[in-house]
Structure formats: C-alpha cells, structure tokens
C-alpha positions in Angstrom: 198.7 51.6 114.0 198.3 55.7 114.3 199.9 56.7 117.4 199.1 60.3 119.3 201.9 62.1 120.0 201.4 63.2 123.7 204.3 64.9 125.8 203.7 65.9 129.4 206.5 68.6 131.1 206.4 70.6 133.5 206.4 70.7 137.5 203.3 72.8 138.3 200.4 71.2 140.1 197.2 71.7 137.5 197.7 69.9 134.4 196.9 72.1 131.1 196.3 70.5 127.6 197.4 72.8 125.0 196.5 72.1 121.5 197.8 73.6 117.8 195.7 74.8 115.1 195.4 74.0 111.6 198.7 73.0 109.7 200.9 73.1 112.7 202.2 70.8 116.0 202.6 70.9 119.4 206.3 72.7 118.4 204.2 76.4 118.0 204.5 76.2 122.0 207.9 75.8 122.6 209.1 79.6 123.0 206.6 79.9 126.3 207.2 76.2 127.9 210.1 78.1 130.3 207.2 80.6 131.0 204.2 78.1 131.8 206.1 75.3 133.1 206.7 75.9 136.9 203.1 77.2 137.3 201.2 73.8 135.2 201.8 70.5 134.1 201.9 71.3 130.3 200.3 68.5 128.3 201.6 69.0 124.5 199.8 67.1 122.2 200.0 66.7 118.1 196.4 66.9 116.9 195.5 63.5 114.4 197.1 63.6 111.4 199.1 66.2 112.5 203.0 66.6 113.1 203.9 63.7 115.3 200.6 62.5 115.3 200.5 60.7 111.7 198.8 57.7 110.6 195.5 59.2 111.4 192.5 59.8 108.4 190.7 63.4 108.0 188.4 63.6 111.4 185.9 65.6 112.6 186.0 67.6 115.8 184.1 64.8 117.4 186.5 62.2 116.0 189.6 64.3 117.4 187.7 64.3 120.8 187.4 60.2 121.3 190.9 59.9 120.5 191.9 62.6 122.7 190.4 61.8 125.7 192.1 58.5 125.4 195.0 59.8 127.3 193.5 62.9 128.9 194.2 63.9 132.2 190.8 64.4 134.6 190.2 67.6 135.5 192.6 70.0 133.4 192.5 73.2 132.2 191.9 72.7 128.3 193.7 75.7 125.8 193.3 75.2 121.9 194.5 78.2 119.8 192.3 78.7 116.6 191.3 74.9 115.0 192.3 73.7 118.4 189.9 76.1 120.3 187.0 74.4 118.7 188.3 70.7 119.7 188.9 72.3 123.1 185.2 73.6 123.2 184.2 70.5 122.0 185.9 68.1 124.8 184.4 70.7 127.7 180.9 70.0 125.9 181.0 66.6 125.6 182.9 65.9 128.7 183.0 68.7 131.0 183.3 66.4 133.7 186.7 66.0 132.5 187.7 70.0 131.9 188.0 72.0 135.0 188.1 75.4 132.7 188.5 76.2 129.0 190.4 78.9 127.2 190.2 79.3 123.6 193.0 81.3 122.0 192.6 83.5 118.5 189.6 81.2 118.0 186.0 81.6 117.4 182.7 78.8 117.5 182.4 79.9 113.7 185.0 80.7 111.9 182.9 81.7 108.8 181.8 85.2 108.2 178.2 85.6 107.8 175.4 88.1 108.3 176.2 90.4 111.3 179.3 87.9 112.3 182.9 88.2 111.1 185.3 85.7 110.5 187.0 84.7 107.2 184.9 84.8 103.8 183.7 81.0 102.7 185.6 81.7 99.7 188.7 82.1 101.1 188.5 78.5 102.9 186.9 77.1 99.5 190.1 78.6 97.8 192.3 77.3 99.9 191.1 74.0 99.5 191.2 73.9 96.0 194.5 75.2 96.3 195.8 72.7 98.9 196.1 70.1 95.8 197.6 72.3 93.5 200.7 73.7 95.7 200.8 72.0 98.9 203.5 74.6 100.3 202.8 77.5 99.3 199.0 77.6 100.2 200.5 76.2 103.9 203.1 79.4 103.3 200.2 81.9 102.8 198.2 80.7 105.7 200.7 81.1 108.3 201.8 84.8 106.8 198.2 85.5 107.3 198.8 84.4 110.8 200.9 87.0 111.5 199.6 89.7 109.2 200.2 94.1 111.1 202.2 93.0 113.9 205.4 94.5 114.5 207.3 91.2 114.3 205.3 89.9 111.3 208.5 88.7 109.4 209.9 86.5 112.1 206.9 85.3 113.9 205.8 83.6 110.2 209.3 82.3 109.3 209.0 80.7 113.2 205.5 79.4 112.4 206.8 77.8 109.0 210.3 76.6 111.1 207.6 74.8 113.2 205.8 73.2 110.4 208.9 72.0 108.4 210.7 70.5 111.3 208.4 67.7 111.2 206.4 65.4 109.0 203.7 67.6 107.0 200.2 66.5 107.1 198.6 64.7 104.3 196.3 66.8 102.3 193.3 64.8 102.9 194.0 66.1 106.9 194.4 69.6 105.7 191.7 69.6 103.6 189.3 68.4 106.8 190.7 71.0 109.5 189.8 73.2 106.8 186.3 71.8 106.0 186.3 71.8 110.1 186.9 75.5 109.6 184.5 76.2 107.0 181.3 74.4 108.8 181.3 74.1 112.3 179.3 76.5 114.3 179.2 76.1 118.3 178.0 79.6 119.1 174.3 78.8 120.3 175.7 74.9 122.0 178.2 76.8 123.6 175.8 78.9 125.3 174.9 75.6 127.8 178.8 75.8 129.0 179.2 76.5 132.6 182.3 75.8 133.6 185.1 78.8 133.5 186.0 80.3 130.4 188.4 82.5 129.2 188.7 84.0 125.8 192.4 85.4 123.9 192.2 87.3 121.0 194.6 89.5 118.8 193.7 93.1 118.4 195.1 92.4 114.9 193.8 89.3 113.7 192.9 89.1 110.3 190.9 85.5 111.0 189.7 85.9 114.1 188.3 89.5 114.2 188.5 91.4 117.5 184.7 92.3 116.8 183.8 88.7 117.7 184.9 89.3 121.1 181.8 91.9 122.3 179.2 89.8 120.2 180.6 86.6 122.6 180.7 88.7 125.5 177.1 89.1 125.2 176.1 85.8 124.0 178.5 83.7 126.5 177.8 86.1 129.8 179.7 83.9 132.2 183.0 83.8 130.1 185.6 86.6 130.1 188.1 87.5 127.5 191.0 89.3 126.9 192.1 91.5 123.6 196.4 91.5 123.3 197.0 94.8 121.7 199.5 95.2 118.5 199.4 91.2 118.3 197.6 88.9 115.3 196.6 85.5 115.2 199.5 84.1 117.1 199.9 86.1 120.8 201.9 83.5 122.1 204.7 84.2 119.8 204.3 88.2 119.4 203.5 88.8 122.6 204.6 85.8 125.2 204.7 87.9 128.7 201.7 89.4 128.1 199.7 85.9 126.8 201.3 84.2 129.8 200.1 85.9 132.6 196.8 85.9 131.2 196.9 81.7 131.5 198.8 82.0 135.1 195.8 84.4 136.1 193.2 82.3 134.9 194.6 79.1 136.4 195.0 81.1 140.0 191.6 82.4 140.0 190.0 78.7 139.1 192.0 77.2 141.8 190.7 79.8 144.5 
C-alpha cells in the first residue's frame, strides 16, 4: 500500500507544511531547515508519487488534497513552491478551516500564458510531455536548469536541485506527466478571489516560469493578499537567496500570530 512520506522537525510553536514542486521532494528544503526550525514546526512532506512518497498513480490537485489532509496538522501555515503552491491553494480552498494562512512560493493559479497573462507557452508543457517518454533525464535536467535560469548562482543552485532529485527514487512518468498536465490546465485565479484567510505571495525577479508581471495583475485581483518580489533570484529563492526568503516566512508567521 502507497505510503506518504511525512517528516515533522522542528521546535517552533506554529506548525508549517511545506511542499515541493514538480519533479522534486521534500529534500529542495533542506539548506533552510537550520533557518526555519526554531521559529515553526516544519512539516516536510513528499508530494504522491513523488520522492519518498511512491506507490501513488498520476492525481489531480484535488486527489493530492484528500491524501494530504490525512495527516495534516489543524490550523498550519501552508507553503507550496510552484506545483506545490497550487495544492497549497487548493487545501486553504477546500479546507480553510484547516489552514491558518497560505503562502505560495514562485507559483501562480495558472501557470499557462494566455491573452494579457504570462506564464509558460502551452507548448512548452506539451513538449515536455512528449518529451518525458523519450528521455526521462534529460527533459527532468532541462526543467530544473530552467529553474535557475540569470541568477548569479545558476550553475550550483541547478546541480543542487538535480542532487535533490537523484538522491531518491525518481517518479514514474505517468506522475510526471500529470503534475505537468496539472501545470498545463489548472486555473484558480477567479476561485481564489473567495480566499480570506492571510496570504502571502514569493516570487523571483528572475523567473523564467513564474513571471514577476503576474505579481501586480494578483495584487489587483487578490486585494487582501500581499506579496514579495526577491531581487537577482529565479524560480528557486530558497536556494539563491535563503536569508532573504526566510525572514519573509518568519515575518509572515509573526504578523498572523499578532
């Protein structure tokens, strides 16, 4: 029976669930668990399918969502960095009862461009599901250097994120293939609109996925939530730039709590 890898540390007093994005494990956190872990109970968890997590068939967000809220803690802050934003969003729409505040990291409700929105060209997800079949590695390889694309520590930010993904069990493509249908068709910008509860936004002034020009076009469609724009980083600000992503989450926690 599939088994959800879920590992709690940490001796602060508000519990945080932090989950990866697409390809990846809870293992892109480790380099800011010293940082985090005297301010929040950190709640690491392998997405299905994912890392430590295998066993588990293609899901949906919503799928994700029932199987993480199996073990969820009541009342935590909820983090999910680009794939795992839009499970996050999900969980604080469908149980926000559950979610005392949300941040989404290098994440956006759609991640497909269209008219007057950026995000990543539908045939750049197509191709890289066509591709997924055809060489498993290097398609995984030229997502994550995409991840890391202008920043001043390009080179050994990617060869972490691949270090990350090689240390454990690789997904099956059938799993890849849905967090990349996920990707490609989910759309949560109008739904999230009905979202009260706290909300805090990270991007990368770099990001090549997540453009910085979806952050204004939120801040005026989500009026209640704020976000926050780490200059000279891409898609992954925890690892380029973990001081300054850090304090943002210690903030955020401080201000919820008072």
């Amino acid at each position: 029976m599939a088994q959800l890898y879920w590992q709690t540390i940490g001796s602060g007093d508000r519990d945080l669930v932090m989950l990866h994005g697409w390809g990846l494990n809870a293992g892109v956190w480790h380099s800011i668990v010293d940082r985090l872990s005297p301010h929040f109970r950190l709640h690491l968890v392998d997405l299905p399918g994912y890392g430590r997590s295998q066993g588990f068939p293609a899901m949906s967000v919503e799928e994700m969502v029932a199987i993480l809220k199996l073990q969820a803690p009541a009342r935590a802050l909820w983090l999910g960095w680009s794939l795992g934003g839009l499970v996050a969003s999900r969980m604080a729409l469908q149980y926000p009862e559950q979610v005392s505040g949300l941040i989404s990291v290098a994440s956006s409700p759609c991640f497909t461009a269209g008219e007057g929105w950026p995000g990543i060209k539908p045939e750049t997800l197509s191709g890289f599901q066509r591709q997924l079949s055809e060489d498993f590695q290097r398609t995984v390889e030229r997502f994550l250097a995409l991840q890391t694309l202008g920043t001043e520590t390009a080179r050994q930010d990617a060869r972490l994120l691949k270090s990350v993904v090689l240390s454990l069990p690789v997904p099956e493509v059938e799993v890849l293939n849905g967090g990349l249908e996920i990707l490609r068709t989910v759309d949560l910008r109008e739904e999230m609109t009905s979202l009260t509860l706290p909300l805090l936004r990270i991007y990368g002034a770099l990001d090549g996925l997540v453009p910085r020009k979806v952050a204004p076009l939120l801040d005026a469609l989500w009026t209640e939530s704020e976000s926050a724009i780490v200059e000279k980083a891409a898609h992954a600000p925890f690892i380029s730039h973990p001081d300054a992503f850090c304090q943002q989450l210690i903030d955020f926690g401080i201000k919820i709590i008072n």
